[in-house]
N, C-alpha and C positions, 0 to 999 in steps of 0.2 A: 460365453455370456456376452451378449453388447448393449451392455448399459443406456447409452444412446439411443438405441431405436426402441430397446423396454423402455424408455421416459416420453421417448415419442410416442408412443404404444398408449401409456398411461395418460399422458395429456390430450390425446386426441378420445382418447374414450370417458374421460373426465368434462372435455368440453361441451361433447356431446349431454351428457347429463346436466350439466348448470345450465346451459341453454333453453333445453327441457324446463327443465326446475323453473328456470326465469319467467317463458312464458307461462306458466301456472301461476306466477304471483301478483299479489297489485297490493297497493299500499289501504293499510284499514282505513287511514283518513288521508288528508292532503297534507299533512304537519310537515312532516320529515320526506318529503321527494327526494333528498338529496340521499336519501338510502337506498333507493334503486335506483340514482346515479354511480353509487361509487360499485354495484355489481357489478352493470353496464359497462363503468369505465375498466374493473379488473380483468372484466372477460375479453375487453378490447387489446389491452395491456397483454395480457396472457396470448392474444392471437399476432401483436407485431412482437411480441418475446421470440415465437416459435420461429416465424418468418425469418428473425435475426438470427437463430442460431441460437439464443438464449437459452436451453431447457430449463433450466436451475427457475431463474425467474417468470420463464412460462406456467413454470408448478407452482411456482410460488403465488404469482398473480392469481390461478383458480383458486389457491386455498383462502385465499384474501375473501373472494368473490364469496365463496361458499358461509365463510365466518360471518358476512354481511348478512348474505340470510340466512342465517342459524340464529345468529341474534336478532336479526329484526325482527323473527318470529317468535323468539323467546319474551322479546318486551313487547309484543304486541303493534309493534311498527307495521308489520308486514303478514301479509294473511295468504292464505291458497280457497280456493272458492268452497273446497268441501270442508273448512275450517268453521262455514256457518251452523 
């Protein structure tokens, strides 16, 4: 088993999907932009993580990403088009 390249493995296929995800969402109003700032900034986070060697905080950075819009869509911040 090597740990290492299963985490590589899973971040890259992780990233893959929030990217995805990303582009399908937009904010319901203008109020809170800085909510798909800070996805923005964790997926960024998450891709100089990898480059550094970081895994631990490359995963960590997408789950952040993901939490942002999990909730933003839970409170209504954040919408996906077929949400109309």
């Amino acid at each position: 088993m090597d740990i290492e390249k299963d985490l590589i493995k899973e971040i890259e296929k992780w990233t893959g999907k929030i990217k995805e995800e990303r582009r399908r969402i937009e904010l319901a109003d203008d109020s809170r932009k800085d909510f798909l700032k800070n996805i923005d900034a964790y997926i960024s986070d998450s891709a100089y993580f990898l480059k550094e060697g970081k895994l631990i905080e490359s995963f960590e950075a997408l789950i952040w990403s993901w939490a942002y819009m999990t909730i933003g869509k839970e409170i209504e911040i954040l919408k996906t088009p077929d949400d109309d």
